[in-house]
C-alpha positions in Angstrom: 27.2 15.2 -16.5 25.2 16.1 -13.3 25.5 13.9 -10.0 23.6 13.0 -7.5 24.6 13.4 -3.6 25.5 11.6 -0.7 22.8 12.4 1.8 23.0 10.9 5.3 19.6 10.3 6.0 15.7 11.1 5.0 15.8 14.3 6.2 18.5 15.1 4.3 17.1 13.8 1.1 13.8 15.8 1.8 15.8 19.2 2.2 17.6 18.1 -1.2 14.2 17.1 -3.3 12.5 20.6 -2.1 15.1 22.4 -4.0 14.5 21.5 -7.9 17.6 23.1 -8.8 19.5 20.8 -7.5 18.1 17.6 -9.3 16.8 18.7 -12.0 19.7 18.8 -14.2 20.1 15.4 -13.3 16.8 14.4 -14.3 17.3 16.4 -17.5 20.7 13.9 -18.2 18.5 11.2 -17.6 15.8 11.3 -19.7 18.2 12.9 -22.4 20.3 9.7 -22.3 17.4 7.3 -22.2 15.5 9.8 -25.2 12.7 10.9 -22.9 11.1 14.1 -22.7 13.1 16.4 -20.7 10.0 18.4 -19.7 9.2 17.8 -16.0 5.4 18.7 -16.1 4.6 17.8 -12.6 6.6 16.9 -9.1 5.4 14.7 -6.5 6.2 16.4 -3.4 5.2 13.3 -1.0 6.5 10.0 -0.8 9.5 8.5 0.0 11.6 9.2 -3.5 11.9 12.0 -6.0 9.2 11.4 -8.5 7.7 13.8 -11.3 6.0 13.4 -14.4 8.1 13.6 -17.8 5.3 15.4 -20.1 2.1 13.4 -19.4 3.1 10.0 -20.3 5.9 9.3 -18.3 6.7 9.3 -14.4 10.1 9.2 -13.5 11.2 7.4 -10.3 14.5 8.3 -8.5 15.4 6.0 -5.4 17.9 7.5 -3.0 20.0 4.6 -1.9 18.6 4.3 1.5 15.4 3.2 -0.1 17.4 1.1 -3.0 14.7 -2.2 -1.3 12.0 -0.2 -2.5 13.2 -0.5 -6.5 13.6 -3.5 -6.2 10.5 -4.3 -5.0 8.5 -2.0 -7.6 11.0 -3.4 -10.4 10.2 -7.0 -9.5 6.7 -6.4 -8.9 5.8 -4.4 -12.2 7.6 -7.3 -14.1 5.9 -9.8 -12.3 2.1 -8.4 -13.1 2.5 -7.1 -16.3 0.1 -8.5 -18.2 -1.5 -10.5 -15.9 -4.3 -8.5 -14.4 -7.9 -6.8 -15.5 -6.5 -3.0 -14.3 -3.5 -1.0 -15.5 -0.4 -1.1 -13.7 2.6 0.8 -15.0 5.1 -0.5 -17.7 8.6 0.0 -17.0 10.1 2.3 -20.5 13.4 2.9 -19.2 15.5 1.8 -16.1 19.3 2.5 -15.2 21.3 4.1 -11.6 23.1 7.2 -11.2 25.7 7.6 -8.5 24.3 4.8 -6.3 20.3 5.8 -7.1 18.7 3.4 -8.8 15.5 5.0 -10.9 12.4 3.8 -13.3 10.8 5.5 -16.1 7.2 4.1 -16.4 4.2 5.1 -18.0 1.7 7.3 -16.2 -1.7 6.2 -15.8 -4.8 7.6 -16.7 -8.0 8.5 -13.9 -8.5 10.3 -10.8 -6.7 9.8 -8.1 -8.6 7.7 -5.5 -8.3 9.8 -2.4 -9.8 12.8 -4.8 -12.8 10.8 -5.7 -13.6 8.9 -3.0 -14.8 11.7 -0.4 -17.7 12.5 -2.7 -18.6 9.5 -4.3 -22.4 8.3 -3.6 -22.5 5.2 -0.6 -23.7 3.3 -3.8 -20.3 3.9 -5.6 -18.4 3.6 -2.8 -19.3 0.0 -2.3 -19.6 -1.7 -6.3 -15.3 0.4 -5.9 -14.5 -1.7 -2.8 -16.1 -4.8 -4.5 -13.8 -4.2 -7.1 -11.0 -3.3 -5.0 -11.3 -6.6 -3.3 -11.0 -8.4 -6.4 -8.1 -6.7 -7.6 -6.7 -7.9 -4.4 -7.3 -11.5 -5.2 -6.5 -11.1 -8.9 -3.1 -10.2 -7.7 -2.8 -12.7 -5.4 -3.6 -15.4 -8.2 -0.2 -14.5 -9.8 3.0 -16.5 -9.0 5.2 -14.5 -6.8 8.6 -15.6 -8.8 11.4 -13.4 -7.5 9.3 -11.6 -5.0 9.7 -14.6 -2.8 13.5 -13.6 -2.5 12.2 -10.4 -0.7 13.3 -10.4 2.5 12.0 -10.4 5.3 9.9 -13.3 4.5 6.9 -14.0 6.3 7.5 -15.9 9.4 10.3 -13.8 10.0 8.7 -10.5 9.2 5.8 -12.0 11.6 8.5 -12.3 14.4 9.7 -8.9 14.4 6.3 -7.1 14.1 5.4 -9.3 17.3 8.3 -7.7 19.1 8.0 -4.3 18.3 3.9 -4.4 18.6 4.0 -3.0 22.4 6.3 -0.3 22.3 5.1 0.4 18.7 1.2 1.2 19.6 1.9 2.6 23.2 4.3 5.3 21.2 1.6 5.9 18.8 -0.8 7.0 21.5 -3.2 4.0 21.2 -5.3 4.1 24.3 -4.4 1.9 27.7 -7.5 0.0 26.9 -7.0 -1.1 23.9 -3.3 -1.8 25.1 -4.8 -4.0 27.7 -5.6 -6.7 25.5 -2.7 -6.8 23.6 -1.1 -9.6 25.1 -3.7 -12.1 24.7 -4.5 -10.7 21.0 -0.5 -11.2 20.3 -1.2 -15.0 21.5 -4.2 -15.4 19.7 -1.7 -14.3 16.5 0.3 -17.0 16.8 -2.0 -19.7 16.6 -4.8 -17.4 14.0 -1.8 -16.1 11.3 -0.7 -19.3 9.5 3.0 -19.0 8.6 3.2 -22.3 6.1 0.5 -21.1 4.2 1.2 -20.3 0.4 2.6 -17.2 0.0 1.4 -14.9 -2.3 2.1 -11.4 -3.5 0.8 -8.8 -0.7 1.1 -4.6 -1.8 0.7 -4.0 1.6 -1.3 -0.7 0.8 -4.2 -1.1 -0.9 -5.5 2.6 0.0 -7.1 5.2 -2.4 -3.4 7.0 -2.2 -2.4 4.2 -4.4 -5.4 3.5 -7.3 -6.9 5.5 -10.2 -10.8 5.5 -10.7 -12.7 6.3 -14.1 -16.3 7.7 -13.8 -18.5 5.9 -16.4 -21.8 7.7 -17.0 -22.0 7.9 -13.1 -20.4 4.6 -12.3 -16.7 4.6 -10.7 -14.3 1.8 -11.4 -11.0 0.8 -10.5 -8.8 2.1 -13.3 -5.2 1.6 -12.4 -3.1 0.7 -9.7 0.4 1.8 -8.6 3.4 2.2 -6.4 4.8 -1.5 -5.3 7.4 -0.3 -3.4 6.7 -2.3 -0.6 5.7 -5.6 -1.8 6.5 -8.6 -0.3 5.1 -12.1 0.2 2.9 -13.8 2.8 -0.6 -14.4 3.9 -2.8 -13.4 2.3 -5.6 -11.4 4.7 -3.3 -8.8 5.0 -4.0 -7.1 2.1 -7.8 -6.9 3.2 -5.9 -4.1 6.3 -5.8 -0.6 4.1 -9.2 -1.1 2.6 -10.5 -1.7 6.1 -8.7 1.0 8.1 -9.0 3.7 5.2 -12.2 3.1 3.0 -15.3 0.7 4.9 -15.6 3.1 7.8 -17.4 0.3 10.2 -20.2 0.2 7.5 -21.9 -3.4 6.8 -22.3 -3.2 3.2 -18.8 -1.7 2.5 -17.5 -4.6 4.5 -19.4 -7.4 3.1 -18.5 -5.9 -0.3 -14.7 -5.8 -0.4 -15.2 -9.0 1.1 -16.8 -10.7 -1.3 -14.9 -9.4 -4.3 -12.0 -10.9 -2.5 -13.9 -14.3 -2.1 -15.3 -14.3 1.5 -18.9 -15.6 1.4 -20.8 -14.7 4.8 -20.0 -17.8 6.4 -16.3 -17.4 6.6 -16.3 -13.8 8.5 -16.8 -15.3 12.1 -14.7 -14.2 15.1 -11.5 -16.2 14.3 -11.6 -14.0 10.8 -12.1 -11.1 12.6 -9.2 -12.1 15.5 -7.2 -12.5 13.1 -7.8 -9.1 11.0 -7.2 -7.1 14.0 -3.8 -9.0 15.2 -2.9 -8.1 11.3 -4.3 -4.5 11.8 -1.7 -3.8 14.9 1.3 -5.8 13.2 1.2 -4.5 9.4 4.3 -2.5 8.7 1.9 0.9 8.8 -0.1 0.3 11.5 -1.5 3.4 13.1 -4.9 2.9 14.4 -5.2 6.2 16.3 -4.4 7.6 12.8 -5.9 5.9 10.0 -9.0 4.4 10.9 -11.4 6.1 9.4 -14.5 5.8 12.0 -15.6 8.5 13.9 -15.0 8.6 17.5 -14.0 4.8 17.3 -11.6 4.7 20.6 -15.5 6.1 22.2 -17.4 3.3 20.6 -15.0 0.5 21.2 -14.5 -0.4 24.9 -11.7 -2.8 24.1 -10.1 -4.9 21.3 -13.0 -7.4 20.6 -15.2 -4.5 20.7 -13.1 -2.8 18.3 -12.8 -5.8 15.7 -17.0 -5.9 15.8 -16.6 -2.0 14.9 -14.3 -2.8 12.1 -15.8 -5.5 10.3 -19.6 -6.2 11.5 -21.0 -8.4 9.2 
């Protein structure tokens, strides 16, 4: 029986996964033992795990140890929403752990990739997909969080330690002196704008075209599938509203006012505490890179400071 190493750190798993020969006996004992197809048809080569596609119905999900919170989040979370929303998710065929590293076989999707689409897709399209993708959002949020609430680090306490961290984070990230002017107050502002008692409900955390299928109907795109729930957890709910704003509505009105209103924002509630709020959730999410991944042209030009920036964001 093959094994799987000991690696010291992510580094060392990405020299590891870059060299098929050294896993994919293992992957071959795998699927043998769970009677899976042993032919790998296709390997991921991003991401934070070893994942490839068992002929064209399966992926296969390998978790190094150092990412074991990661399984357990996409376990939970496909067990949690199966069967509960409008759009595909994956069902888990096969589970088990090999030498530390747990892994999930699941059943591969169908539809084009998000990020493939989306660069081409008409303005039209574009906004009836962030509609959608806004009430996907809320769907999800409609189921009970179970065993995801055990998920640490809850909220309040996730909150806290984004806080800390939000200085140093943004200033190592390059985000302009500006912008970094107003952090302080903005930080403040969080406190009092980001409930911590309210509800919590099941956030993906990355709601970005990486992370959804589409189908093209006769011209018309729809959400067909959604994956990867590796880091789920629970809390408020706005922040799930942070990937389709940084990566996908590009400062435009109607792509805005769409994703809002699938997710169940009529006009009247996108006012300045909304907004405040948004941006404060922007800087603390667990990804946040604004220099990065907000996709506006020339944005740190067009925004003199923060509450400039939030009107560039979301004008409504």
């Amino acid at each position: 029986m093959s094994s799987l190493p000991d690696l010291a750190d992510f580094e060392a798993f990405r020299t590891w996964r870059a060299d098929t020969s050294r896993w994919l006996p293992v992957v071959r004992d795998i699927a043998r033992s769970h009677v899976l197809s042993e032919v790998v048809s296709h390997v991921f080569a991003t991401g934070t795990n070893l994942v490839m596609a068992l002929d064209q119905r399966l992926i296969l999900k390998i978790f190094p140890p150092m990412f074991r919170a990661q399984y357990v989040s996409e376990r939970l979370s496909l067990t949690q929403l199966c069967g509960r929303l409008s759009v595909p998710i994956p069902k888990i065929v096969a589970e088990g752990e090999r030498d530390g590293w747990p892994y999930l076989a699941i059943t591969r999707l169908s539809g084009v990739l998000g990020s493939d689409a989306w660069p081409a897709m008409p303005e039209a399209e574009k906004e009836r997909v962030l509609r959608q993708i806004g009430t996907v959002i809320a769907e999800v949020q409609r189921v009970p969080p179970g065993p995801l609430l055990d998920i640490a680090p809850g909220w309040e306490a996730f909150l806290r330690g984004q806080i800390a961290g939000c200085r140093a984070r943004h200033a190592r990230l390059g985000l302009a002196p500006k912008f970094l002017d107003g952090l302080d107050d903005l930080l403040r502002d969080a406190a009092i704008l980001i409930p911590c008692d309210a509800p919590p409900v099941i956030l993906v955390g990355e709601y970005i075209p990486e992370n959804f299928l589409l189908a093209n109907d006769h011209g018309a795109w729809r959400v067909a599938g959604l994956f990867d729930f590796g880091d789920v957890m629970t809390g408020f709910r706005d922040y799930d509203l942070l990937g389709p704003s940084a990566f996908m509505t590009a400062g435009r009105p109607r792509r805005v006012q769409s994703l809002f209103e699938g997710f169940g924002y009529a006009g009247s509630d996108v006012d300045f505490a909304l907004k405040r709020r948004l941006l404060a959730l922007m800087l603390l999410h667990r990804a946040s890179d604004p220099v990065r991944h907000i996709c506006i042209e020339d944005w740190q030009q067009k925004a003199g400071d923060l509450v400039e920036l939030q009107e560039l964001i979301w004008p409504y």
